[in-house]
N, CA, C and O of each residue as an XYZ file, in Angstrom:
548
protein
N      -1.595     -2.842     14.682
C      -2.556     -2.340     13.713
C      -3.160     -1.022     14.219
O      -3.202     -0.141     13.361
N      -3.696     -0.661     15.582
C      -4.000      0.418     16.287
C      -2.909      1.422     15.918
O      -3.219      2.478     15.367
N      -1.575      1.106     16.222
C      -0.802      2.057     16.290
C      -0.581      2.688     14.767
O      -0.249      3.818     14.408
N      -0.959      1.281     13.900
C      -0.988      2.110     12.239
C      -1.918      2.642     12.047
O      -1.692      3.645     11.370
N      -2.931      2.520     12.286
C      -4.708      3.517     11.635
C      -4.037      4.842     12.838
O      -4.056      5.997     12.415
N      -3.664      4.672     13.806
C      -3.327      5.917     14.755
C      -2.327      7.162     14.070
O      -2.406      8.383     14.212
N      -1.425      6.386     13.328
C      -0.425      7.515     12.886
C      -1.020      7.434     11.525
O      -0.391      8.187     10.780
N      -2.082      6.756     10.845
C      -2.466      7.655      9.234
C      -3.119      8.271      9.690
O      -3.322      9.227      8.941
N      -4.034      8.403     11.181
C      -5.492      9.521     11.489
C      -4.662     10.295     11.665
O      -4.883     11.246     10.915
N      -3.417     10.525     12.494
C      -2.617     11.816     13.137
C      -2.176     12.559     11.997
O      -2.229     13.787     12.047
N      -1.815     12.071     11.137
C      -1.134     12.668      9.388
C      -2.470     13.153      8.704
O      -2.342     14.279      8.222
N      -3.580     12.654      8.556
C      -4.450     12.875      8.184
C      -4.804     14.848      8.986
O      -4.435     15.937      8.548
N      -5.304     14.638      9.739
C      -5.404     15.592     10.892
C      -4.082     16.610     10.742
O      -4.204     17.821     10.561
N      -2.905     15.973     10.841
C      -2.266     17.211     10.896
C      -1.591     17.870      9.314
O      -0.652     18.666      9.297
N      -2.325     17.323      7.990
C      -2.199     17.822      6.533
C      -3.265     19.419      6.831
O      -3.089     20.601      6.536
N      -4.249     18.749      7.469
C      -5.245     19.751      7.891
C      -4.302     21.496      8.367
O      -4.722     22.571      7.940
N      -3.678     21.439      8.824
C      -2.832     22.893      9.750
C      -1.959     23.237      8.375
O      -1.454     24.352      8.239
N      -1.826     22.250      7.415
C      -0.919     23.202      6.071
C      -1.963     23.312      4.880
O      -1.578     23.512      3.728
N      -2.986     23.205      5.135
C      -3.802     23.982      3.938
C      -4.520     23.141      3.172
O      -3.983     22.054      3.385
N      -5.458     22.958      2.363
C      -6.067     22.390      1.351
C      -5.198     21.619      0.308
O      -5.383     20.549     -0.272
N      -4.044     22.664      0.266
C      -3.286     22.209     -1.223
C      -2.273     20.438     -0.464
O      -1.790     19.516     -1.120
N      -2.314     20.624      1.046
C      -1.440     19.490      1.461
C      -2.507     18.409      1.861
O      -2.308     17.198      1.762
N      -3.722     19.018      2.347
C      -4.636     17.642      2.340
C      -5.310     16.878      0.729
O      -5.873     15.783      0.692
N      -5.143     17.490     -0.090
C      -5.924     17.247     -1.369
C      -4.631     16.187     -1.513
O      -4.826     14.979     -1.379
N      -3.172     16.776     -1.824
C      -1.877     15.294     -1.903
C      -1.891     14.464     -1.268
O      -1.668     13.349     -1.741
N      -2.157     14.634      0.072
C      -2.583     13.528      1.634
C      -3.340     12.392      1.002
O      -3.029     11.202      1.056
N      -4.565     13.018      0.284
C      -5.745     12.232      0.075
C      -5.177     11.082     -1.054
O      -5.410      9.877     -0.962
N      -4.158     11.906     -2.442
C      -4.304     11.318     -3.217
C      -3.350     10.149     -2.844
O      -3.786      8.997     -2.850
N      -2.146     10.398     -2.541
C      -1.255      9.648     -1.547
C      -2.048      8.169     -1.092
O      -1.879      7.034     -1.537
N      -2.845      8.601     -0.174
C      -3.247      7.593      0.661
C      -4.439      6.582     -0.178
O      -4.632      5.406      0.128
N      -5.073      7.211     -1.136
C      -6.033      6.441     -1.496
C      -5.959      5.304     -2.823
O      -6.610      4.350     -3.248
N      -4.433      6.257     -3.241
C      -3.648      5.059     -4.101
C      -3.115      4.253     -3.507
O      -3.442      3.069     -3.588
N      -1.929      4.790     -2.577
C      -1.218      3.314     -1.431
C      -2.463      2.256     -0.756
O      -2.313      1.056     -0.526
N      -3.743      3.090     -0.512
C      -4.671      1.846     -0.183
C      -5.151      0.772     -1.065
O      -5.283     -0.433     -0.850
N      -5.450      1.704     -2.424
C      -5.825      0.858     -3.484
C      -4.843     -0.734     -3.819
O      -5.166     -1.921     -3.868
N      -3.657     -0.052     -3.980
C      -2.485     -1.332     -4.171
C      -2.496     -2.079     -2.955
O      -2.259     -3.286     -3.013
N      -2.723     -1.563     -1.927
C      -2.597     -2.092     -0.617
C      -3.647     -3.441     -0.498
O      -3.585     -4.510      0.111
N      -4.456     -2.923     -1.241
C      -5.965     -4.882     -1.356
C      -5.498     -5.472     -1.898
O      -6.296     -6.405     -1.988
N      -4.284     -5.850     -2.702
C      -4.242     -7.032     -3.717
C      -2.949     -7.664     -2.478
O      -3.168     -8.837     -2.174
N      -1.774     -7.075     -1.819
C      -1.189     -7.525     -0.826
C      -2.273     -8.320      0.519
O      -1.988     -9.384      1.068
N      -3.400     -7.558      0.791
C      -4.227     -8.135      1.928
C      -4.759     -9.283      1.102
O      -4.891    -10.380      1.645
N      -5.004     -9.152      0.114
C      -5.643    -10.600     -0.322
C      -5.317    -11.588     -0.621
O      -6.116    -12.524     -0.634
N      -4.128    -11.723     -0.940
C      -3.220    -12.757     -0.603
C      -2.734    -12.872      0.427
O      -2.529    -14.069      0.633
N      -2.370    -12.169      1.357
C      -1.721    -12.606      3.252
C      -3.465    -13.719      3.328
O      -3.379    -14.753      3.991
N      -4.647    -13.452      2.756
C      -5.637    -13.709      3.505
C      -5.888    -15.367      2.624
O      -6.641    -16.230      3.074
N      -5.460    -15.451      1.935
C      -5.262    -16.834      0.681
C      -4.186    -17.263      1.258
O      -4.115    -18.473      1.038
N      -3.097    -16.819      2.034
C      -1.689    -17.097      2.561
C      -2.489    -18.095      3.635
O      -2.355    -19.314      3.741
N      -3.450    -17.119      4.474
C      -3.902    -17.677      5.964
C      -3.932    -19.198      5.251
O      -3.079    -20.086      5.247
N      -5.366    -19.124      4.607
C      -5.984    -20.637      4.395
C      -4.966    -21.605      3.762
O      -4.926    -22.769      4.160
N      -4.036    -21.110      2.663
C      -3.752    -22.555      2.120
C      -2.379    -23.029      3.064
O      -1.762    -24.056      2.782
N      -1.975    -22.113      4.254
C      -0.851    -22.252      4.972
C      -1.647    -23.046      6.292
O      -0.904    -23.608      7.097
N      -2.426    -23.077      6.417
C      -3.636    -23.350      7.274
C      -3.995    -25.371      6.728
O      -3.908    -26.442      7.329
N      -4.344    -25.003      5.496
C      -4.693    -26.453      5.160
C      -3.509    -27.309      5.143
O      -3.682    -28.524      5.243
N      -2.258    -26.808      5.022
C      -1.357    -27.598      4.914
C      -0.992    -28.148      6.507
O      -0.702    -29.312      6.785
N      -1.060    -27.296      7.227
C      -0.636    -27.279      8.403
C      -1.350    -28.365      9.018
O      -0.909    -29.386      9.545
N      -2.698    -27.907      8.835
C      -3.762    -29.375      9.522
C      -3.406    -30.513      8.809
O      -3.268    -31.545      9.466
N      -3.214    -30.553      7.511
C      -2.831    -31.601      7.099
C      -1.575    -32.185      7.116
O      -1.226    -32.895      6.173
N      -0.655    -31.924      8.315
C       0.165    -32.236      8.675
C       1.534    -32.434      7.373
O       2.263    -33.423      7.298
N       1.587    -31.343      6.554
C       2.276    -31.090      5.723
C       2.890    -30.160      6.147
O       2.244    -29.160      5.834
N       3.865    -29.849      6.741
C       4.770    -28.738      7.311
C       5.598    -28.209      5.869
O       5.746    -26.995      5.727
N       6.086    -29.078      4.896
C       6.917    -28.592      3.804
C       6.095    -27.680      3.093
O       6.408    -26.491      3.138
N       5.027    -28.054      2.399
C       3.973    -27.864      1.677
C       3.650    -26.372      2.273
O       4.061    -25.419      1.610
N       2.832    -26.080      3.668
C       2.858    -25.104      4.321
C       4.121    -24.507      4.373
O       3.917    -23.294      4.401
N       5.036    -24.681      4.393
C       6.391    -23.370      4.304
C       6.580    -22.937      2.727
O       7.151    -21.902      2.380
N       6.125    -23.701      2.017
C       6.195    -23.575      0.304
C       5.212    -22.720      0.271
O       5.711    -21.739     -0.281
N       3.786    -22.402      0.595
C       2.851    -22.144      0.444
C       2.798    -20.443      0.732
O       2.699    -19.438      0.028
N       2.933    -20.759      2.273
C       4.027    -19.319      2.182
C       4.807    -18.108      1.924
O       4.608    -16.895      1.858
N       5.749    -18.912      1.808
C       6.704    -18.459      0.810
C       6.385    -17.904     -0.646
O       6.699    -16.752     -0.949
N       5.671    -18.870     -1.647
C       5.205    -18.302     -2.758
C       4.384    -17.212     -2.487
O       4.648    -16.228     -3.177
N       3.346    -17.065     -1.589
C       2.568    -15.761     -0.941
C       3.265    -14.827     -0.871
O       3.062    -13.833     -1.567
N       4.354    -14.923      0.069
C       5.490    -13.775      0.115
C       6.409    -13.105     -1.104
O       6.669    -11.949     -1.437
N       6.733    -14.309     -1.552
C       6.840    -13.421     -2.761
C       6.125    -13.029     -4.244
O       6.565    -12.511     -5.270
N       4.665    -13.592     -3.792
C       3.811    -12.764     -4.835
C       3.366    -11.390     -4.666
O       3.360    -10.494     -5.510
N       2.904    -11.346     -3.160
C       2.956    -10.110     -2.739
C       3.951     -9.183     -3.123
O       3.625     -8.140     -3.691
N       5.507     -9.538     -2.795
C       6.422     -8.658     -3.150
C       6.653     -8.420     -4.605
O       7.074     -7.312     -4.935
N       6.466     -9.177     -5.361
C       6.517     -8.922     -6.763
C       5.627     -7.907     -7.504
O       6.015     -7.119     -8.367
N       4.088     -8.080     -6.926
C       3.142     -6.957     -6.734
C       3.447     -5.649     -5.927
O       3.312     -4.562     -6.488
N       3.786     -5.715     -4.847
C       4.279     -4.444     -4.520
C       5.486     -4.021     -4.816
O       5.791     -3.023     -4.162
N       6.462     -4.466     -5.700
C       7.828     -4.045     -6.473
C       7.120     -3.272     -7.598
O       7.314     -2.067     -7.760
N       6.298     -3.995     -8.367
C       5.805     -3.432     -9.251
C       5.211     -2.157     -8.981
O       5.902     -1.182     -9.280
N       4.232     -1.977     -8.549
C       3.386     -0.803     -8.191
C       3.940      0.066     -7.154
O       3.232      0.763     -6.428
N       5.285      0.013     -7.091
C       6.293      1.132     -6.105
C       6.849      1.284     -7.184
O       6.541      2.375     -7.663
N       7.695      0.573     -7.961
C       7.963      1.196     -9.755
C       6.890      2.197    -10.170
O       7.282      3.363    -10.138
N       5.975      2.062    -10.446
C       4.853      2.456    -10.722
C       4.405      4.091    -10.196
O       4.240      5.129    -10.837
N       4.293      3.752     -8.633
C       4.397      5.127     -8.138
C       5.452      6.038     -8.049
O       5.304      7.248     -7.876
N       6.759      5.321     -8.194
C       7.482      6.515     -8.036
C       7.892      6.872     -9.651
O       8.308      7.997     -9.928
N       7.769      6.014    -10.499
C       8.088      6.611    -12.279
C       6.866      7.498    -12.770
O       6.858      8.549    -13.410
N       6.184      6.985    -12.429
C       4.239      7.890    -12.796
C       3.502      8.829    -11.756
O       2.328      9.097    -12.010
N       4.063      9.347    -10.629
C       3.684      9.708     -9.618
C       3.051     11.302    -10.217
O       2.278     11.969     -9.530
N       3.420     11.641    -11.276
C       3.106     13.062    -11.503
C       1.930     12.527    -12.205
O       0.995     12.443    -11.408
N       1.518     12.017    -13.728
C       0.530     11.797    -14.120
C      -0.787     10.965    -13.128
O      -1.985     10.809    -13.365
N      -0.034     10.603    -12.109
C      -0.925      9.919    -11.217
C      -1.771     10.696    -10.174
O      -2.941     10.462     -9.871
N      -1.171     11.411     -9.811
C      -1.404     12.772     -9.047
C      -2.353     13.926    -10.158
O      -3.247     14.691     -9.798
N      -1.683     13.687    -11.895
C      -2.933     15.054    -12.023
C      -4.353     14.216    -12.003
O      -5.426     14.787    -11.804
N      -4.252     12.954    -12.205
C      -5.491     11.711    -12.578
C      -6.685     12.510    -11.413
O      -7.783     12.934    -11.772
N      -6.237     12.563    -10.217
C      -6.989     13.526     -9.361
C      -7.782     13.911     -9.324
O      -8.856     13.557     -8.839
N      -7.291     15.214    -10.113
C      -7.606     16.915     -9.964
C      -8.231     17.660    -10.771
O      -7.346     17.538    -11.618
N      -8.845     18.216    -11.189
C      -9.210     18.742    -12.104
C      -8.318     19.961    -12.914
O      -7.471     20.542    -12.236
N      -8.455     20.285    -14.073
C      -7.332     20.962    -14.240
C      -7.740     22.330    -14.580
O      -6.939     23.119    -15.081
N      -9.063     22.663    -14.305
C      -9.359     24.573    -14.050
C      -9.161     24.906    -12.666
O      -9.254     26.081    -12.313
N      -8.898     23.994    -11.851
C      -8.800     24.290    -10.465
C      -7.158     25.042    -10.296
O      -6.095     24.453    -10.492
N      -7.316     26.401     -9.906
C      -6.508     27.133     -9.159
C      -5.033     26.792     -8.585
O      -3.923     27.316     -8.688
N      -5.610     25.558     -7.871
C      -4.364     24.915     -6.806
C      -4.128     23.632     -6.974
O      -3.831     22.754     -6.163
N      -4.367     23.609     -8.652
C      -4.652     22.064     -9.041
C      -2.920     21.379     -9.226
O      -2.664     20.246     -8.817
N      -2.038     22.117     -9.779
C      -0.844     22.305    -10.270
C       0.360     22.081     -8.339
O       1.435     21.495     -8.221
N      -0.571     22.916     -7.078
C       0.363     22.980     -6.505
C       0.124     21.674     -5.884
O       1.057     21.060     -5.367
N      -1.443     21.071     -5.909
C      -1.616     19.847     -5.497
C      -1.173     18.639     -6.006
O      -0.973     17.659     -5.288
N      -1.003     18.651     -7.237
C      -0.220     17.721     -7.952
C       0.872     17.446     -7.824
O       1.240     16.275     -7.912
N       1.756     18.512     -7.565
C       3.570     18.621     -7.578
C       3.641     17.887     -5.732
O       4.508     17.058     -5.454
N       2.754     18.300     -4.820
C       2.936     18.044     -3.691
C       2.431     16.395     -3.532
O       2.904     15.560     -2.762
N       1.373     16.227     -4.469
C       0.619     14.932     -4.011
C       1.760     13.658     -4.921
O       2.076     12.581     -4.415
N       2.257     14.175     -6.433
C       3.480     13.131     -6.530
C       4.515     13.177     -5.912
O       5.067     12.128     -6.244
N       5.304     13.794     -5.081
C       6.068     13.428     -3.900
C       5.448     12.933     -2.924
O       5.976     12.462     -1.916
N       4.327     13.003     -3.148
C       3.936     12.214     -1.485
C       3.954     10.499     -2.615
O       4.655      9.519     -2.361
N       3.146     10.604     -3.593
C       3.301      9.079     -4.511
C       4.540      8.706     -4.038
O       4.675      7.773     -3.247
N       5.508      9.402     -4.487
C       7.132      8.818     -4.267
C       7.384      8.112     -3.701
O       7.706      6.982     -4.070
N       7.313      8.635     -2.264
C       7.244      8.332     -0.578
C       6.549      6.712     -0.447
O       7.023      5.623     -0.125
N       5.405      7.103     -0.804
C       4.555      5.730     -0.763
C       4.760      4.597     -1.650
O       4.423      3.417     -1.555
N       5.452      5.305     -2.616
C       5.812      4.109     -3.684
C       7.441      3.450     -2.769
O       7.824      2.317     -3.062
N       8.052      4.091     -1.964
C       9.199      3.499     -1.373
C       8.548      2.834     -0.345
O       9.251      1.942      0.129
N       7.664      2.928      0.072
C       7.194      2.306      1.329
C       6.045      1.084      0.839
O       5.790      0.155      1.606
N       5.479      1.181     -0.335
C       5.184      0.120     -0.691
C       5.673     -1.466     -0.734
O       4.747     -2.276     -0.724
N       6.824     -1.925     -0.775
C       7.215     -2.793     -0.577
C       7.086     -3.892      0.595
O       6.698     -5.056      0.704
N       7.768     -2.616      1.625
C       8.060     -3.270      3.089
C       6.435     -3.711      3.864
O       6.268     -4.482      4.810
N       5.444     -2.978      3.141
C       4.122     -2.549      3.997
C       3.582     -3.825      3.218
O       3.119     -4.697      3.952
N       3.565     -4.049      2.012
C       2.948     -5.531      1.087
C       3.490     -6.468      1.601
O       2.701     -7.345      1.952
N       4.622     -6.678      1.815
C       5.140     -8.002      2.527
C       5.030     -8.226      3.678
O       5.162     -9.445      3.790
N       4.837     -7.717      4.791
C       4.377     -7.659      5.729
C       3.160     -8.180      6.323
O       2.866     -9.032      7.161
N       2.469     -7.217      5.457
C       0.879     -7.759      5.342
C       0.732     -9.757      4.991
O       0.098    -10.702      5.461
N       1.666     -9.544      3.994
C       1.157    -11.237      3.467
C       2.250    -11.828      4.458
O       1.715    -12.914      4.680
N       3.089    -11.838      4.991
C       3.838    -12.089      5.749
C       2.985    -12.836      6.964
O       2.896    -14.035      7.228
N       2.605    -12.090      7.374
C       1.140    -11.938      9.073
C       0.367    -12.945      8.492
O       0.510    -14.079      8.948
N      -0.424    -12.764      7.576
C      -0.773    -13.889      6.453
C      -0.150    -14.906      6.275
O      -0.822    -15.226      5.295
N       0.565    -15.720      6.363
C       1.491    -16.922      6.210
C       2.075    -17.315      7.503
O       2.570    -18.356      7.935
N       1.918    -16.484      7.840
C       2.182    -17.291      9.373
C       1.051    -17.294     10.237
O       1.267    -17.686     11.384
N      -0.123    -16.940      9.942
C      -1.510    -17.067     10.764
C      -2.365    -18.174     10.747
O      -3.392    -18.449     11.367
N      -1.446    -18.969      9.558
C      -1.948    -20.318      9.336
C      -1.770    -21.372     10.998
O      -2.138    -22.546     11.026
């Protein structure tokens, strides 16, 4: 987890050395992938407990079922909303910005490729999460 908040601060920090127009996409990038990113943590965290109750309750099947459905609710949620970012990534990106702004156009074109990106990486990063979640039981 260190080593992940370590490389979004280092990206963060180094959007900074290419200009305004690459931190304003940075921002939008990251604050959508976080947004989708709570409904994956909140289920790994519903994963913990009901993988948890089964477990104490000496239901091992039940707990691997329990699981499992976690895992792939998560992934079904983050399939979706990686569809999402990478088909809508431009209207999502102007949602932003304002549109008398100057560098509003170069921030947009830069900040939906960064959507893209994050919409491909959405998947692996949601399941994961609930993943850690289902087995923390």
């Amino acid at each position: 987890m260190l080593l992940e908040i370590g490389v979004f601060s280092a990206a963060a920090i180094a959007m900074g050395w290419f200009g305004a127009v690459a931190v304003a996409a940075h921002a939008i990038a990251l604050q959508t992938a976080g947004m989708t990113f709570m409904i994956p943590l909140g289920i790994g965290q519903a994963a913990t407990a009901r993988v948890g109750l089964f477990a104490g309750a000496a239901e091992p099947h039940a707990a691997t079922r329990a699981g499992w459905v976690a895992i792939g609710l998560g992934a079904g949620f983050m399939l979706a909303t990686a569809l999402l970012l990478v088909v809508a990534s431009v209207p999502i990106a102007r949602g932003f910005l304002g549109a008398g702004d100057a560098e509003a156009a170069a921030a947009a074109a830069l900040g939906a490729t960064l959507l893209t990106i994050a919409g491909i990486f959405q998947l692996a990063d949601g399941v994961q999460a609930v993943a850690a979640g289902s087995c923390a039981g």
